[in-house]
C-alpha positions as MATLAB code, in Angstrom:
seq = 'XXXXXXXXXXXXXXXXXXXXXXXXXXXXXXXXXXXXXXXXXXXXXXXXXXXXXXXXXXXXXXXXXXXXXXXXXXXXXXXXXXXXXXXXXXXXXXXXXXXXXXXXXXXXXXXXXXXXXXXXXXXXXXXXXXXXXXXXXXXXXXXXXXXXXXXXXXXXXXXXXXXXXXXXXXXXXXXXXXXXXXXXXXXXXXXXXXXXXXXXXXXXXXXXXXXXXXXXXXXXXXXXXXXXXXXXXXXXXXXXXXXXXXXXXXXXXXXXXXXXXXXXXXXXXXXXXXXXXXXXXXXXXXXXXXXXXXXXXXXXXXXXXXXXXXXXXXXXXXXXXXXXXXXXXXXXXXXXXXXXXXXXXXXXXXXXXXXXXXXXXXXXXXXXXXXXXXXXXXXXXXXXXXXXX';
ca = [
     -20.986  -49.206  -65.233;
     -18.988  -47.423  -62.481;
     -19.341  -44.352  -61.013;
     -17.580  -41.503  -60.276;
     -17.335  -39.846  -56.769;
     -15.798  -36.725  -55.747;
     -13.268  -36.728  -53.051;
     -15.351  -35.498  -49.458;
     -11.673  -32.930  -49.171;
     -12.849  -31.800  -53.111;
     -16.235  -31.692  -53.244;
     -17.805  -28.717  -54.163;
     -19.826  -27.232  -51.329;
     -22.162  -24.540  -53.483;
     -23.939  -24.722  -56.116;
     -23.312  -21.317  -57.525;
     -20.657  -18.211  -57.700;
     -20.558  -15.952  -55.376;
     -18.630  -12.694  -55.523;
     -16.506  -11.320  -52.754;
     -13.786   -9.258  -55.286;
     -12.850   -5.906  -54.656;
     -15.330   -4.899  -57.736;
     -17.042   -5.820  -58.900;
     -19.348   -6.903  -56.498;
     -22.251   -9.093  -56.697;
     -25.864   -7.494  -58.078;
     -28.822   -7.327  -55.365;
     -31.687   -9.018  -56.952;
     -33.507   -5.653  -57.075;
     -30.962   -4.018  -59.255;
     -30.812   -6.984  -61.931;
     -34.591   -6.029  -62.470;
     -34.139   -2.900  -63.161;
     -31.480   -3.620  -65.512;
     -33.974   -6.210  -67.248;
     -36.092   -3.331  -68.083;
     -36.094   -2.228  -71.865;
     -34.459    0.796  -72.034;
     -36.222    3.880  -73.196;
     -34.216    5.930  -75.970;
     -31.846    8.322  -74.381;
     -33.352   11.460  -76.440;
     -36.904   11.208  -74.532;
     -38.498   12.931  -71.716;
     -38.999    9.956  -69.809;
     -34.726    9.257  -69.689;
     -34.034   12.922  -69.612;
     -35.934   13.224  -66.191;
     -34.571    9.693  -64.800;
     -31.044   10.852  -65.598;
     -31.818   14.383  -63.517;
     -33.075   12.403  -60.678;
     -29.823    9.960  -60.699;
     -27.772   12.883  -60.616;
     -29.693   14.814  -57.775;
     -29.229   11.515  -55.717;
     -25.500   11.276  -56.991;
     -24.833   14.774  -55.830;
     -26.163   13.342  -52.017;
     -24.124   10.715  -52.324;
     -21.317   12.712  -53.084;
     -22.146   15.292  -50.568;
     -21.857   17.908  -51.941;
     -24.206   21.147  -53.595;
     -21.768   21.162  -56.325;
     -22.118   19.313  -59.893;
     -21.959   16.007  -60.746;
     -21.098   14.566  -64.008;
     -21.995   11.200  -65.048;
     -19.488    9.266  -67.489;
     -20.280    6.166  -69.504;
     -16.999    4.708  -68.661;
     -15.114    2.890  -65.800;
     -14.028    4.305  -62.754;
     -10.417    4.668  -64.638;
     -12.201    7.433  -67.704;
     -13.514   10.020  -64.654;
      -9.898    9.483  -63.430;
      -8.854   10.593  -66.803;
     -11.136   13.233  -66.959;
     -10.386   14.746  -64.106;
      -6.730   15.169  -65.595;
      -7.698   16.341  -68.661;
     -10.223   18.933  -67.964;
      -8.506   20.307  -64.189;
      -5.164   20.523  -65.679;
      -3.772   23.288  -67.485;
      -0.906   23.173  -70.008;
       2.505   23.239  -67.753;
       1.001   22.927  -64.568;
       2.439   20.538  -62.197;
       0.616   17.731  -59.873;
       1.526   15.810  -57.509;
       0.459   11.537  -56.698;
       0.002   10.003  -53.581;
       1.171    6.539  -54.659;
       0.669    3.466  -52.059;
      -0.642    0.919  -54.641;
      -1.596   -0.054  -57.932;
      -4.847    2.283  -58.155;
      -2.032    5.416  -56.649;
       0.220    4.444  -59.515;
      -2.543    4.869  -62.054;
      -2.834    8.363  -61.013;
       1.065    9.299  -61.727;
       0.455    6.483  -65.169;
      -2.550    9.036  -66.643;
      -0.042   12.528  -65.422;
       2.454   11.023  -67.383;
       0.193    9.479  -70.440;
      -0.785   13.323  -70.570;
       2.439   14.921  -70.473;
       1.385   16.519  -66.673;
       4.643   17.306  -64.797;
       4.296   15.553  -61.935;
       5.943   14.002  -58.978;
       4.966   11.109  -56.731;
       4.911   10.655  -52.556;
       5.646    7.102  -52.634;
       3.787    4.802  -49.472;
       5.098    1.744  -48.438;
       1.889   -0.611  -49.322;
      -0.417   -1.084  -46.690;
       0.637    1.931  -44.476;
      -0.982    5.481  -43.864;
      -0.006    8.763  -45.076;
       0.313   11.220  -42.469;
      -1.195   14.793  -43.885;
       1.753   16.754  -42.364;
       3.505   14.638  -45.185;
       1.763   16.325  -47.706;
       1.869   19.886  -46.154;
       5.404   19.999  -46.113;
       5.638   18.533  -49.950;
       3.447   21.200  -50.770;
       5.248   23.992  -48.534;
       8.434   22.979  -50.507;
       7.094   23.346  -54.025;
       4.641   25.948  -54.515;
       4.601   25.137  -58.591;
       2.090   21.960  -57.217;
      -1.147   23.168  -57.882;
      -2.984   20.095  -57.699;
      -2.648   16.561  -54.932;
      -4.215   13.566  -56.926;
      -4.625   10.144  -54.129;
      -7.072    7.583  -53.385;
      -9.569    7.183  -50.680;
      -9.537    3.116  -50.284;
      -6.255    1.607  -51.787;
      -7.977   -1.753  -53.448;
      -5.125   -3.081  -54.071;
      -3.832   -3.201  -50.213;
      -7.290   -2.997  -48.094;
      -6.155    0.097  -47.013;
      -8.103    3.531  -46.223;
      -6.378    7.214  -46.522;
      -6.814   10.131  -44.064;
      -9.040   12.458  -46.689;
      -9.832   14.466  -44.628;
      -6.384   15.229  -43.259;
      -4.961   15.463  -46.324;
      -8.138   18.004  -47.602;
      -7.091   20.230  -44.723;
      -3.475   20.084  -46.057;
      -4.390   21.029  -49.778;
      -7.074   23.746  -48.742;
      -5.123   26.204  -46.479;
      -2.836   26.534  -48.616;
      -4.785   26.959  -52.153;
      -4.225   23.718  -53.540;
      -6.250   21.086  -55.236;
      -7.491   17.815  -54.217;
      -8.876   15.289  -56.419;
      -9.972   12.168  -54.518;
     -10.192    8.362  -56.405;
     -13.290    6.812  -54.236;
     -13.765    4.530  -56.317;
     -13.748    1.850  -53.099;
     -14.946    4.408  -50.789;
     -18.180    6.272  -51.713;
     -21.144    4.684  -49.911;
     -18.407    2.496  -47.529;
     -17.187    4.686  -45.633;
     -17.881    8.750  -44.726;
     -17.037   11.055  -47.151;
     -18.953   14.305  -47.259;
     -17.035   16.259  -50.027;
     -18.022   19.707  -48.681;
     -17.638   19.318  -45.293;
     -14.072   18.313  -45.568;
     -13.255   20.293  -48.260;
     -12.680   18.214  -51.043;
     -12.228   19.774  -54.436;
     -13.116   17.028  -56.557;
     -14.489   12.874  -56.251;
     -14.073   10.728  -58.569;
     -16.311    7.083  -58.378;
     -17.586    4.085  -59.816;
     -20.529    1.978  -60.618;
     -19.496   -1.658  -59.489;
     -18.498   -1.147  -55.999;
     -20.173    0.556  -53.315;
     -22.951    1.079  -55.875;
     -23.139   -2.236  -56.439;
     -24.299   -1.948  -60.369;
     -22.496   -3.387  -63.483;
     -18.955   -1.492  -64.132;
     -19.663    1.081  -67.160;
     -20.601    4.174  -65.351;
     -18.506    6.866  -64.162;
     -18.768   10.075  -61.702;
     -16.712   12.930  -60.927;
     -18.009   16.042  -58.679;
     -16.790   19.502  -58.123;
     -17.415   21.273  -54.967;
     -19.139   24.381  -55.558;
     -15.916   26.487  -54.956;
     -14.224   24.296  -57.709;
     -16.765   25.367  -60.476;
     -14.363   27.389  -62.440;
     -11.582   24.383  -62.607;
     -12.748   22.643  -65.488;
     -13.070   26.478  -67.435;
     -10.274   27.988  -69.637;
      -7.761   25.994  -71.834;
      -7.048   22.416  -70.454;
      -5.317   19.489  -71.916;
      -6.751   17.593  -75.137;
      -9.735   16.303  -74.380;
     -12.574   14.614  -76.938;
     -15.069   12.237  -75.008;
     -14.102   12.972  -71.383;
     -14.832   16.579  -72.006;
     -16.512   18.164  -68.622;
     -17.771   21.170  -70.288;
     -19.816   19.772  -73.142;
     -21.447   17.836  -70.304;
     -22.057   20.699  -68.254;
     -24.009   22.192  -70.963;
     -25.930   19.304  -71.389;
     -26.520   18.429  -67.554;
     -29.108   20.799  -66.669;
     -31.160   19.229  -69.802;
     -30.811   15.834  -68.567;
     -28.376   14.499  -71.502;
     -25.240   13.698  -72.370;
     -22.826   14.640  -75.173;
     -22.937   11.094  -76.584;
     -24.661    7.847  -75.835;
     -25.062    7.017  -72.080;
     -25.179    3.387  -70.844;
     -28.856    3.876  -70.248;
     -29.600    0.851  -68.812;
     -26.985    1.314  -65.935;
     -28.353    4.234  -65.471;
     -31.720    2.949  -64.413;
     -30.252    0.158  -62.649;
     -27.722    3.207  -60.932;
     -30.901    4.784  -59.887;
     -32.233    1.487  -58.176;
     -29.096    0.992  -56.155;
     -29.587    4.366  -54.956;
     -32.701    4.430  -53.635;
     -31.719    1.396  -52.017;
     -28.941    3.349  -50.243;
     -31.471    5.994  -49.201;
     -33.842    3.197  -47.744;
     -31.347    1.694  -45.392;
     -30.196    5.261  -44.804;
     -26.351    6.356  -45.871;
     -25.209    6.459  -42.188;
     -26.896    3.041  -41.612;
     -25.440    2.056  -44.641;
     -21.674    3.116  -43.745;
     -22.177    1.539  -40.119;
     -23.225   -1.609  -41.918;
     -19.716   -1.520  -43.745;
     -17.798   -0.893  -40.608;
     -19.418   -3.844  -38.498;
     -18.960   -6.186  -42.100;
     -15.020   -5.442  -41.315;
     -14.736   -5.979  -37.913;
     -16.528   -9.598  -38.246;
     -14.518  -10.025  -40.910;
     -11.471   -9.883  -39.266;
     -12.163  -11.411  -36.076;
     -13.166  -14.543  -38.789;
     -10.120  -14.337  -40.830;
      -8.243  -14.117  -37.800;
      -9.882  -17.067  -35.769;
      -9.064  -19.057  -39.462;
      -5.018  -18.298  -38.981;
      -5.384  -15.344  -41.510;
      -3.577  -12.167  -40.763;
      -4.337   -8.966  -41.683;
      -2.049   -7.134  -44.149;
      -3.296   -3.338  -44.231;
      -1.847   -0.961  -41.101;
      -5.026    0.746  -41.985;
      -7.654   -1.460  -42.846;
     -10.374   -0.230  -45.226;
     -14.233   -1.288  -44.247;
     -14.460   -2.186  -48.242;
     -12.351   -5.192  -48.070;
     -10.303   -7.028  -46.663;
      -6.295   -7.781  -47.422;
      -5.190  -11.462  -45.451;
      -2.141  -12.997  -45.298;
      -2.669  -16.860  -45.039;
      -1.876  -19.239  -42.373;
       1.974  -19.736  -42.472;
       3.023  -21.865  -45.065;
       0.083  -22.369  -47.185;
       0.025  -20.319  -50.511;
      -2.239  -17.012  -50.987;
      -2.689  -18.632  -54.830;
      -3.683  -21.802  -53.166;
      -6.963  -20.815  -51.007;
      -7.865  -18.609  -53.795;
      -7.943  -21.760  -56.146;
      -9.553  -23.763  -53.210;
     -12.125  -20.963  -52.676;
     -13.294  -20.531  -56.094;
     -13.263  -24.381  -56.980;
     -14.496  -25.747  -53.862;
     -16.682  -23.560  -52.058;
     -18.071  -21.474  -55.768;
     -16.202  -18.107  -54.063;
     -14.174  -15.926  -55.704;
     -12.131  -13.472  -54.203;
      -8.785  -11.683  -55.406;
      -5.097  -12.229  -55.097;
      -2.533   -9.968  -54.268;
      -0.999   -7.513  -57.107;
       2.438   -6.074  -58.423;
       4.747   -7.752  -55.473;
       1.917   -8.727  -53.848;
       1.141  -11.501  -56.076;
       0.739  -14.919  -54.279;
       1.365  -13.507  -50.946;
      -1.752  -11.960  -49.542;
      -5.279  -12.269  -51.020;
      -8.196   -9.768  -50.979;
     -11.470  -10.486  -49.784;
     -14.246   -7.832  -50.586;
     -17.065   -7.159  -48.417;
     -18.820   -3.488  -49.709;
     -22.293   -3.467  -51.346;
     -25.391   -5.449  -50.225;
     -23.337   -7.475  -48.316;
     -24.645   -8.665  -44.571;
     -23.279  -10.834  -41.659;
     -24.401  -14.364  -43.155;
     -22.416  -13.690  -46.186;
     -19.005  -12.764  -43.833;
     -19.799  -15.598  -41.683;
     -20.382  -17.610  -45.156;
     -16.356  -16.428  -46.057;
     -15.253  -16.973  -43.160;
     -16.182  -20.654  -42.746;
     -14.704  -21.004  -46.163;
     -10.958  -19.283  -45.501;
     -11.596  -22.326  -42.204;
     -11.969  -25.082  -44.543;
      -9.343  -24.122  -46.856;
      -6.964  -22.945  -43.706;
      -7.711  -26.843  -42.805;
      -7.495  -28.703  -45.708;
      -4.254  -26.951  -46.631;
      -2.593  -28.308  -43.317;
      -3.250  -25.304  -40.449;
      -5.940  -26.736  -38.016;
      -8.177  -23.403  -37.116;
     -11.712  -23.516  -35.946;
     -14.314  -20.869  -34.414;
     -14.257  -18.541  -37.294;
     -17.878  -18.398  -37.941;
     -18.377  -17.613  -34.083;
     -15.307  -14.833  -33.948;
     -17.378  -13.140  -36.923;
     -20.561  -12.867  -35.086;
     -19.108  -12.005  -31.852;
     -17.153   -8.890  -33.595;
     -20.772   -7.527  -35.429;
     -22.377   -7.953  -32.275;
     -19.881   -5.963  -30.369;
     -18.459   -3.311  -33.114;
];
């Protein structure tokens, strides 16, 4: 009988998955408990109160004393809903586009008829808010700026509040995709004057995808009022009746909601500043890895979410995404649109910590070295950056 080896350059080194994609992310142990809970019906006391408390700690999260609406949905229906129910027939917006997740916003204006027109970002690069101030200053029919926070698909991070100070003097709109943002990095919606925020369950809140969030700051109350555009499901004022009851117009994902509430008292044990500062140290080691392993970075403006890396020169983005996911059980993300094969996306937001960057980093080592660019010290550059951010 003969046996079978695996090649030492082959074999695999873990014995399970592990997640380090842009979203989602991987599950802390103490929110796939709650989610192994059986569900009470959504029509009880006992759901109606847990669903009031989720949204209480939703509307911290959020920062703001304003109202928060909870969606069964992914991250892309509040985007929807936000165009739907802020819009008004004729009214024109404008979209902040510097990726795939900028591009959605102009896709759903132009699903819904919205007249709209884009500010187009080369990939990877900032916007500066003067930008915006003079697009606005030239057409006064834009009532309404629609961006993102973190651009997933580049790594990169926006200048909110900049471009809040733009929108606000001069009486216009902001809604804000933070999809990749809230709980990573500081956003405190009424301190900065954000109109509205728009998020998502399996990122920084580190539960399944299937739940949904847009707020309104309490001067933007009145936005979703009067006649909008068509709207069924994603309608914000059938849930505002319903809110202060503790239900929904139709069926919510109940069991992401009580695994939602887990992940947030999580956040308020570490403490949302600790939590944020956590994020920002995860990116520096992160980089200083990547770096020590031959990787470059791609974003201008790195976000503390993830992480966008060019490989060593001449070996293949595709290739140490393969070698990553069959080799060392990790799976991160490639590059999109024109992106695709060039860079690769590593994502670090969640319950992440240092052994799990100085895990990756050892990993984009190995492949860096089995692909034909000698590197070394990665694991060492990682800790050295969290020690010193």
């Amino acid at each position: 009988m003969s046996v079978t080896t695996s090649s030492p350059s082959t074999m695999k080194t873990a014995t399970r998955t592990r997640l380090f994609t842009p979203g989602p992310v991987e599950i802390p142990a103490r929110v796939l408990r709650a989610l192994s809970q059986i569900p009470p019906h959504h029509r009880t006391d006992v759901f109606r109160q847990q669903f009031i408390r989720v949204t209480e700690a939703l509307r911290q999260l959020h920062g703001t004393k304003g109202e928060v609406f909870l969606i069964t949905a992914s991250g892309t229906g509040a985007m929807q809903a936000t165009v739907t129910n802020i819009m008004a027939p004729g009214e024109k917006a404008l979209a902040i586009v510097g990726g795939k997740f900028g591009e959605r916003w102009a896709n759903l204006l132009t699903a819904f008829e919205v007249p709209n027109e884009t500010m187009d970002v080369e990939w990877g690069t900032n916007l500066d808010p003067a930008d915006i101030a003079k697009k606005l200053d030239a057409d006064k029919d834009i009532t309404t700026v629609y961006t993102t926070y973190s651009e997933t698909s580049t790594g990169t991070i926006y200048d909110i509040k900049g471009f809040a100070d733009a929108t606000r003097s001069r009486g216009r709109r902001l809604v804000v995709d933070a999809i990749t943002g809230l709980g990573v990095h500081p956003l405190p919606q009424d301190e900065w004057g954000i109109d509205v925020v728009v998020c998502g369950s399996q990122k920084g809140l580190m539960v399944p995808p299937g739940l949904a969030s847009v707020s309104l700051a309490p001067w933007a109350s009145s936005y979703i009022e009067g006649k909008k555009l068509p709207r069924f499901y994603f309608d914000l004022q059938k849930a505002r009746k319903l809110a202060p009851k503790g239900e929904t117009p139709y069926t919510p994902a109940v069991s992401l909601v009580i695994a939602l509430e887990e992940a947030l008292t999580m956040i308020a044990e570490e403490g949302l500043e600790n939590v944020i500062e956590r994020h920002r140290r995860l990116a520096n080691a992160m980089h200083a890895g990547a770096h020590a392993a031959g990787y470059r970075l791609f974003s201008k403006r790195p976000a503390n979410s993830l992480t966008a890396l060019y490989p060593p020169e001449g070996i293949g983005a595709a290739d140490v995404v393969k070698r990553l996911r069959e080799v060392h059980g990790m799976v991160v993300a490639g590059g999109q649109d024109h992106l695709k094969g060039k860079i690769l996306r590593v994502g670090h937001m969640g319950a992440y910590d240092l052994f799990d960057i100085v895990a990756i980093s050892t990993a984009l080592e190995e492949c860096a070295n089995a692909l034909g660019h000698p590197a070394s010290g990665a694991a060492g550059a990682a800790c050295k950056a969290w020690h010193q951010a």
